[in-house]
N, C-alpha and C positions, 0 to 999 in steps of 0.2 A: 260859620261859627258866630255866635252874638253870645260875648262873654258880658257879665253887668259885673260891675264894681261898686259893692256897699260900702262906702268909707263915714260911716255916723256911728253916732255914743255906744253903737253896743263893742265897747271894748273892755280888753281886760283891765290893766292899767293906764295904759298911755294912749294917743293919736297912734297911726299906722304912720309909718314912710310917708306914703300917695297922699293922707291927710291932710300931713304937712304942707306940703306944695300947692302955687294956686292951681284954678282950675284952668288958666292957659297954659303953665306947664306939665299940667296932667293931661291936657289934650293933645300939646305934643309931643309927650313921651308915647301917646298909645298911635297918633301918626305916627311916630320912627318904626313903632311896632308893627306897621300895615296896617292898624286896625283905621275907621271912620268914628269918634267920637261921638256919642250925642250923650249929654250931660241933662241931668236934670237936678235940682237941690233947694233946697228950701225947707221951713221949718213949720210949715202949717200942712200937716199931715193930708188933708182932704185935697188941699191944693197940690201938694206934690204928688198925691194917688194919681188925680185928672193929671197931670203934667203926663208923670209915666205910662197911663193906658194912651196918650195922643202918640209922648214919642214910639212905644214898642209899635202904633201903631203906621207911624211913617218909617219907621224901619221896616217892616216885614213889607211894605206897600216899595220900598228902596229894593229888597232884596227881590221880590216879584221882578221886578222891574230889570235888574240886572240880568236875572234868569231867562226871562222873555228875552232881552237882548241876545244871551247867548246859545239858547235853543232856537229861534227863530231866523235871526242876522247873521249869526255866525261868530257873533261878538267873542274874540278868544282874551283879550287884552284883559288883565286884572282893572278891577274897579279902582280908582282913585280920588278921593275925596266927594264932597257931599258939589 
């Protein structure tokens, strides 16, 4: 599963909750959740595009990666951090 977390201005009235918080304790509230974190943020739109096509790109190269291990190796063990 690779859920993404939009947390910028398009809101109704207020910040969300996760908004609120910084982004170490939104990284590890989504570590308590199982998930691997990769955050990206920033406010110069082109630069944060590049940012997001590198990370969706080391993640799915992550996720490969795991897969090979556990098709191949025999790897059963849940993934645990980066």
């Amino acid at each position: 599963m690779l859920p993404i977390l939009h947390l910028n201005g398009w809101k109704i009235a207020n910040p969300t909750i996760l908004a609120r918080i910084t982004e170490e304790e939104l990284a590890e509230l989504f570590q308590g959740y199982g998930y691997t974190p990769w955050l990206v943020s920033g406010d110069n739109p082109t630069e944060v595009h590049q940012q997001m096509a590198a990370t969706l790109e080391a993640v799915c190269d992550e996720i490969a990666h795991i897969q090979h291990e556990a098709r191949v190796n025999g790897n059963t063990e849940r993934p645990g951090g980066r």
